[in-house]
Each structure stands twice: as structure tokens, then as C-alpha cells.
C-alpha positions as CSV (number, residue, x, y, z in Angstrom):
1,X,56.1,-31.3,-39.5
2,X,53.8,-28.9,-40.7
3,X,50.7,-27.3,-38.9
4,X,47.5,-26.6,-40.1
5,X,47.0,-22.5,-39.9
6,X,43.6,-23.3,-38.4
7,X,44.8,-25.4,-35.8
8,X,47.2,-23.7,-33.8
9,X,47.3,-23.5,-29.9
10,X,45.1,-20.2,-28.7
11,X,48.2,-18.2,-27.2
12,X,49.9,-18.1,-31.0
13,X,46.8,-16.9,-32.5
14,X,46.1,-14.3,-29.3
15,X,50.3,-13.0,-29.7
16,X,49.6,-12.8,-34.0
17,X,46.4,-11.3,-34.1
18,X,47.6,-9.2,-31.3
19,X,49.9,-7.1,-34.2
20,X,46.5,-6.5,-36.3
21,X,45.0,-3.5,-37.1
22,X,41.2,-3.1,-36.8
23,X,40.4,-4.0,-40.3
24,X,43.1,-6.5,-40.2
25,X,41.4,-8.2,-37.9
26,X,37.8,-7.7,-39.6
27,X,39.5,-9.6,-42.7
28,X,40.7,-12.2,-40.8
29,X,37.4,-12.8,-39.1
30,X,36.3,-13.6,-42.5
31,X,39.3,-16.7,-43.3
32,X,37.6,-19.7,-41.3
33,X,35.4,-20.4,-38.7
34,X,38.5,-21.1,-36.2
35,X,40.4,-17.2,-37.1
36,X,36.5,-15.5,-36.8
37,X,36.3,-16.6,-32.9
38,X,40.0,-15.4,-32.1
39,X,40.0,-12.3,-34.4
40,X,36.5,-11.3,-33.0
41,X,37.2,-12.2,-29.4
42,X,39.9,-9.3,-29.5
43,X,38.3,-7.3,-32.3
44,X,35.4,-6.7,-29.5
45,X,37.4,-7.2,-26.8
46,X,37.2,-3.8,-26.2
47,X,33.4,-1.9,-27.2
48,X,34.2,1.9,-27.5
49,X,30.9,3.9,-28.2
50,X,31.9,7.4,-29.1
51,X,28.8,8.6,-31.1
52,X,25.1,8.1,-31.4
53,X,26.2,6.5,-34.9
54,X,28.1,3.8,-33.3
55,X,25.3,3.4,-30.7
56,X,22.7,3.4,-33.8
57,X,24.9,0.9,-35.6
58,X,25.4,-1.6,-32.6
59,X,21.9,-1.2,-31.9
60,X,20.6,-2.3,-35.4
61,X,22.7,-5.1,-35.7
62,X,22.2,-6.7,-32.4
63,X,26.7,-6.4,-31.8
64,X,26.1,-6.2,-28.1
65,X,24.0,-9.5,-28.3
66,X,26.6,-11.3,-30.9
67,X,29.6,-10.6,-28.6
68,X,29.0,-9.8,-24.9
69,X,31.1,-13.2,-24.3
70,X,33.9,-11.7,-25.8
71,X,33.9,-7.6,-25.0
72,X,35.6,-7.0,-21.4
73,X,36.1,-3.0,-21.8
74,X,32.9,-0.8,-22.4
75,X,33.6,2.8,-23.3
76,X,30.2,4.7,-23.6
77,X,31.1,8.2,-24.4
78,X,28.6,11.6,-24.5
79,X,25.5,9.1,-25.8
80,X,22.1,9.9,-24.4
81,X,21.2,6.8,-22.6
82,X,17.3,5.6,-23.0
83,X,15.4,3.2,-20.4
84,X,15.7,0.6,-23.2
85,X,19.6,1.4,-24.1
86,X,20.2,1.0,-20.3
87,X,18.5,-2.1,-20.4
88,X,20.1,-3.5,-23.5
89,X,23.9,-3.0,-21.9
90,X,22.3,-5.1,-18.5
91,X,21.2,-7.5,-20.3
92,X,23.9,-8.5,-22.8
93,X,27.6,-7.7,-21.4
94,X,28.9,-10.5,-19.3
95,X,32.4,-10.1,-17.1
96,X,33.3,-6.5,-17.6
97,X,36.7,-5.8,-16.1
98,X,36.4,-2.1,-17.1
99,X,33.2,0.3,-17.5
100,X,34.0,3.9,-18.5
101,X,31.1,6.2,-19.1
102,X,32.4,9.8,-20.0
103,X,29.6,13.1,-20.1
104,X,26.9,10.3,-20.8
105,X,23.3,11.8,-20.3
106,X,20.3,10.1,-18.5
107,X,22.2,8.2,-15.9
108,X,20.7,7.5,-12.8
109,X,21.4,5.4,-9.2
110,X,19.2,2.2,-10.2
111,X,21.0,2.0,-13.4
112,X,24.5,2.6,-12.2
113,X,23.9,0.3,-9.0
114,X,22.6,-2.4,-11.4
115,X,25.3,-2.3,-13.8
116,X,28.1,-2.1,-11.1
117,X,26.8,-5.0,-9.0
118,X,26.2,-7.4,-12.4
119,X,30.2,-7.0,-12.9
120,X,31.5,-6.8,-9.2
121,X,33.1,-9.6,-9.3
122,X,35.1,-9.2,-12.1
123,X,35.4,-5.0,-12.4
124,X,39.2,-3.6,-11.6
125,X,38.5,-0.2,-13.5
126,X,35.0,2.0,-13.0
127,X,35.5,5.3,-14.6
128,X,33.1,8.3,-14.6
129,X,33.4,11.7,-16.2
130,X,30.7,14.6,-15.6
131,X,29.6,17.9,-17.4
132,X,31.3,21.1,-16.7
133,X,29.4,23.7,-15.2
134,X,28.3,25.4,-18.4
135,X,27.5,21.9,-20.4
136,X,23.9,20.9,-20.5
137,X,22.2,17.5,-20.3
138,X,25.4,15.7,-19.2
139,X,24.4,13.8,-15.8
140,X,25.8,15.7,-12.9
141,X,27.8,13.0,-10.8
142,X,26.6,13.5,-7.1
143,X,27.4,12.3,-3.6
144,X,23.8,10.7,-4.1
145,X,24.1,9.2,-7.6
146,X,27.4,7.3,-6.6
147,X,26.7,6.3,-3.4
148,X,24.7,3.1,-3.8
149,X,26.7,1.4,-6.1
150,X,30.0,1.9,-3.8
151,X,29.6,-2.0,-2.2
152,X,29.7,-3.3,-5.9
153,X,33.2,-1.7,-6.4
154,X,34.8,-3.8,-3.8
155,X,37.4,-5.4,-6.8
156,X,38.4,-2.4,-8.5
157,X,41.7,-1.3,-8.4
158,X,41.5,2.1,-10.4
159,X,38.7,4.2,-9.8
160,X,38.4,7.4,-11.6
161,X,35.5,10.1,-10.4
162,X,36.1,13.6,-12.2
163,X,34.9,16.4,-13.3
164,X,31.9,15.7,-10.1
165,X,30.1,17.6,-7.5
166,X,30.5,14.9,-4.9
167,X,31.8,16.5,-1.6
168,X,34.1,15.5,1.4
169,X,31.4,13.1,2.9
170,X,31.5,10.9,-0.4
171,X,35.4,10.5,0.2
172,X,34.3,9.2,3.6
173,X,31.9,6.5,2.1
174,X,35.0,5.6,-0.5
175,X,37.0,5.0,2.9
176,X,34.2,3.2,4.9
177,X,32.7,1.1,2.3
178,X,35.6,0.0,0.4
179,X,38.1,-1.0,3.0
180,X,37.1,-4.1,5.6
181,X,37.1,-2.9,9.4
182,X,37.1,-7.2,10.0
183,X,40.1,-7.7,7.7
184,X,38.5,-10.9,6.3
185,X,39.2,-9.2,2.6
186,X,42.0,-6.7,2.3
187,X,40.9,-3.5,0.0
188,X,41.8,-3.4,-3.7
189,X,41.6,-0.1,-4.5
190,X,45.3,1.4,-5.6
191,X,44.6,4.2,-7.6
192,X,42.1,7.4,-7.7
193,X,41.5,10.1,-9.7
194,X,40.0,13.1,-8.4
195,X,40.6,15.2,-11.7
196,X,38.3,18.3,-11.7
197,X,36.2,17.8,-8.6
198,X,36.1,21.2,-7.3
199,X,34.0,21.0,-4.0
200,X,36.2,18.5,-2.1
201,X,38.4,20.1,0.5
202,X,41.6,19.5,2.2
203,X,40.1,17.8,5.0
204,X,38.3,15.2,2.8
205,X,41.0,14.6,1.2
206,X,43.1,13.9,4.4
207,X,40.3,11.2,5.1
208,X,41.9,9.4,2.8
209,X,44.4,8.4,5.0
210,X,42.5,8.5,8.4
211,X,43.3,5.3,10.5
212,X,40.1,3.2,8.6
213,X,41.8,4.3,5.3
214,X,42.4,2.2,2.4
215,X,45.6,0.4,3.4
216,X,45.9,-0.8,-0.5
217,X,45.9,3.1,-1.9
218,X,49.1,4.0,-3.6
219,X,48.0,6.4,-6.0
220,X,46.1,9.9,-5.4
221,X,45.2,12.2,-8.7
222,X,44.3,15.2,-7.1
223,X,43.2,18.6,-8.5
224,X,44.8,22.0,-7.1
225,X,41.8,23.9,-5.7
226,X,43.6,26.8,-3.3
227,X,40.1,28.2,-2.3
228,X,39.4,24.6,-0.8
229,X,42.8,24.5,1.2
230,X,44.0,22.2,-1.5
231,X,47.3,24.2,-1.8
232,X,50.8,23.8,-2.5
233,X,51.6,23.7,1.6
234,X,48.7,20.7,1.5
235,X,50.0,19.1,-1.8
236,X,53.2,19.2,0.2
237,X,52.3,17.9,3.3
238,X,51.0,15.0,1.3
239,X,53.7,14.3,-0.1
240,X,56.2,14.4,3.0
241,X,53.6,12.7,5.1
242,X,53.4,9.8,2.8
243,X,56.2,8.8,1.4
244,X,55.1,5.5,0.2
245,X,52.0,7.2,-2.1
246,X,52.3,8.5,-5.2
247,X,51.0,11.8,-6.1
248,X,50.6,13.9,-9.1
249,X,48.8,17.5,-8.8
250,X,47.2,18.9,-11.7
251,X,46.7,22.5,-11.8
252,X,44.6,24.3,-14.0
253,X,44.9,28.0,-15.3
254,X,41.3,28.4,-16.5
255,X,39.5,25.9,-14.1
256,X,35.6,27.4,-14.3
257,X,33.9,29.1,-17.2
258,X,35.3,32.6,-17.2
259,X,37.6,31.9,-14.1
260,X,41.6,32.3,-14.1
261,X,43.8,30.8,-11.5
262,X,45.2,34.2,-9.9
263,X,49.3,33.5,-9.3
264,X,49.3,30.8,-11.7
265,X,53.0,30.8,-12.8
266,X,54.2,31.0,-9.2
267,X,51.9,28.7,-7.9
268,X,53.6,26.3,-10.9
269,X,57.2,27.3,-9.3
270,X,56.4,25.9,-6.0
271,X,54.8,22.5,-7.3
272,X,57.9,22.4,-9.8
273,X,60.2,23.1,-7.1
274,X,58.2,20.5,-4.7
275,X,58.2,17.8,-7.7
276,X,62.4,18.2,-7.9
277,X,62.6,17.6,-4.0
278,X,60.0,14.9,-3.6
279,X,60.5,11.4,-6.1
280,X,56.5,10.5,-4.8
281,X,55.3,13.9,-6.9
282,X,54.8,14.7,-10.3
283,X,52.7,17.8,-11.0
284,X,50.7,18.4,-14.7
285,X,50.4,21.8,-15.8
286,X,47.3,23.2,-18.1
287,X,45.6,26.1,-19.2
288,X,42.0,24.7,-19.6
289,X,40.5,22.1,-18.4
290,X,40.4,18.9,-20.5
291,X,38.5,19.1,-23.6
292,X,36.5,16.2,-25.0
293,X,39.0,14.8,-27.2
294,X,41.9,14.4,-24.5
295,X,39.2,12.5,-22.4
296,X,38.7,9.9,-24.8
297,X,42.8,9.8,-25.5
298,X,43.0,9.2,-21.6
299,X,40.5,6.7,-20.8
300,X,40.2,4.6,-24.2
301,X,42.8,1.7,-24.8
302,X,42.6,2.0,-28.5
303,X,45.2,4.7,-27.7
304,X,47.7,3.2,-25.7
305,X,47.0,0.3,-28.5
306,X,48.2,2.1,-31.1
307,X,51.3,2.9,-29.7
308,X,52.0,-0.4,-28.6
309,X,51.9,-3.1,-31.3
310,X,51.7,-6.2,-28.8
311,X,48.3,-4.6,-27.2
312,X,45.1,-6.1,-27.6
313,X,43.3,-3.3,-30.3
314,X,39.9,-2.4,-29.6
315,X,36.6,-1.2,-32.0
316,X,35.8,2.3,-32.4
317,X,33.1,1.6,-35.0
């Protein structure tokens, strides 16, 4: 028996085109009209928006509008949002199951509230990444920026908030809004990263865990911060505390424009020394704080494609 190459079942095309490279995939868009919708549905699968360019150029040609069925991953990164850009990405993506916007400028609650709640259903992965202090134009993520669109996050399971001013009382409204005191829907969120958040303290922290705390948390990304009580004693108390969490510490050498870590080497001793004794800890070590390009390798899935073969890939331009 032979089969038609046009007429195969959907999972054989999805596990083939899977092993395609982006312009693989743009070729085979172009065989039949039966290889364009599998090829495209993964080719867009993923929208990663890195420069105004790419913005420009899915702008012009109306990309969002052609294939907002078929893109589930929005990465917007460092683009100056308009009103009508904003309005555009409401309008024309459908069923996001992760939104990632990384040093974007012009973001503001409406828009963040709006865009959270058209996906809440569907959203397992909400990532945000502010300015550093010396970095202009970058919208500062706030306690009061966030806050209303917490009730639309109810489904995700990996929520990343870094490099943000929010303080000790947004931790609170993470615990209070996004588990269920009425148990009719256990809470979803496993993971959180709290890279680079500098003004959260110990005791916020500890809220984490406070009798109303998110029963479903498993993973904590947490920043070292000894001027905030965020210490190695704290880190370690964490860790015996809760056995059943998993916690990795980053500590940074050069944390704040023209600010060194004082003790940074034996600081590192102790977390190594704590990461040996305890299987629940695993500490990262830097000397800055994490330049653009490692963002983007951290948060797009066009890299963890291209080390994995069987991965969906995802468009970069």
C-alpha cells in the first residue's frame, strides 16, 4: 500500500516537521496546501519579537492576523509598545499558553489586565522582565501595575516576575489571590521566579508559605539580597524547613550599578556548602546581573529547540 505524502494522519506530519529547521519549514509551507497548514501551524507556533524590525515586519504584513490560530507562545522583547500595537496583540492572538514580555516599554495595568484575562483560561506561563535601575524607558514592574491582572493568572503554573520593584505586600496578593480559601479549585501555580527583585524581604518571602499559601508551590527562584535578611541562614532555613520545595539561590557579585556584593566568595562557600548537604538546593553563581542576551536564551524556546531536535521550533523573524 502506498500513501499519498499529502494525506497522512496529523501526528506523522506534527513528529516529521517537528525535526525541521525554520526555513525548512518555510519551504515546506510552499509544497501543497495540506504541508502549508502543518508546517505553518508549528512555524508560528511560537511568535518571538525581538526587534522593532520584526515588529515592523509582522506589522506590514498583517502575520499576527494570518496566524493567531496557530501561535500559542508570544515573546515580545525590548519593543516600545503603541496604543495601536497593544491593541493589535488583543485583537488577533487566540489561546496563548505562554506570554513573555522582557524590558518592553509603554506597558500599563489596562493593557496587562486585558491581555492576561483574554488568555486565562488557557495561560500556564506569564513571564515579565523589568529595566535595571540605570535603563531608561523600560516599564518599571510595580506592586500596582501587576496587581489587577493577578485573578486572570489563576491557570498558570510558572510565573516569572524579575528584575521588579514589587515589595512584600505583592507576595501577599500572589498568596491570597491565587490559591482558593473554599477549596472548590486547587491552585496551579508550581513554580516562581523572583530573579532580581531587590526590595522583597525575608518576611515576604516566608509568606509564601504562611498557612493560606499556595499548597501547589514546589519551586522558589529566589535572589540573595543579605541587606533584606535574604541570607544564607534564611536560604537555609528554607531549605530545612521545606523539604518538599525546591530551591535554587542566585547570588550576584555586581547586583546594582556600581554595587559589589561585599564577602562574595565566602558567602558562595556557605551556599556551596548548604547545596552539598541539602538535595532541595541548587545555588547559581554570577558576577553581573543578566545581560539582555542570556534573557532571551532563558525565556525563548527557540533555544531549548535547538538543542532538542524533537521540539516544536519557533520564528525569530
Amino acid at each position: 500500500m502506498v500513501l499519498d505524502a499529502c494525506s497522512l494522519p496529523e501526528e506523522i506530519y506534527i513528529k516529521i516537521f517537528g525535526h525541521l529547521t525554520i526555513s525548512q519549514l518555510s519551504v515546506a509551507s510552499t509544497v501543497c496546501k495540506t504541508w502549508s497548514i502543518h508546517s505553518l501551524s508549528l512555524l508560528y507556533r511560537c511568535i518571538s519579537i525581538t526587534t522593532p524590525s520584526i515588529w515592523s515586519h509582522f506589522v506590514k504584513y498583517n502575520l499576527f492576523q494570518k496566524h493567531s490560530l496557530n501561535c500559542k507562545e508570544l515573546i515580545i522583547f525590548s519593543i516600545n509598545l503603541s496604543s495601536s500595537d497593544k491593541l493589535l496583540l488583543l485583537e488577533y492572538t487566540k489561546d496563548l499558553v505562554h506570554i513573555a514580555l522582557l524590558k518592553c516599554h509603554n506597558l500599563d495595568e489596562a493593557f496587562l489586565y486585558e491581555l492576561t484575562r483574554k488568555h486565562s483560561s488557557t495561560l500556564e506561563r506569564f513571564t515579565l522582565w523589568g529595566p535595571r535601575t540605570f535603563e531608561s524607558g523600560v516599564t518599571t514592574l510595580t506592586d500596582k501595575l501587576l496587581e489587577p491582572c493577578l485573578p486572570n493568572l489563576l491557570n498558570v503554573n510558572h510565573l516569572s516576575i524579575c528584575a521588579a520593584n514589587i515589595s512584600d505586600q505583592f507576595l501577599l496578593l500572589i498568596v491570597s489571590t491565587l490559591s482558593d480559601p473554599n477549596n472548590i479549585k486547587p491552585p496551579s501555580l508550581i513554580d516562581l521566579d523572583l530573579s532580581e527583585c531587590w526590595k522583597l524581604s525575608a518576611f515576604g518571602v516566608a509568606e509564601l508559605f504562611s498557612p493560606d499559601h499556595l499548597s501547589s508551590l514546589k519551586n522558589l527562584r529566589l535572589q540573595y539580597h543579605e541587606e533584606n535578611t535574604i541570607d544564607a541562614e534564611f536560604l537555609e532555613f528554607l531549605a530545612v524547613t521545606f523539604p518538599d520545595h525546591d530551591f535554587q539561590f542566585l547570588i550576584t557579585k555586581n547586583y546594582l550599578r556600581n554595587k559589589t556584593l561585599s564577602k562574595f566568595d565566602e558567602i558562595c562557600k556557605k551556599l556551596d556548602s548548604l547545596s552539598i548537604q541539602k538535595s532541595n538546593v541548587l545555588v547559581e553563581k554570577r558576577e553581573n546581573v543578566w545581560m539582555d542576551h542570556e534573557i532571551l536564551k532563558r525565556f525563548n524556546p527557540l533555544n531549548h529547540n535547538n538543542n532538542n531536535n524533537n521540539t516544536t521550533p519557533s520564528v525569530l523573524n
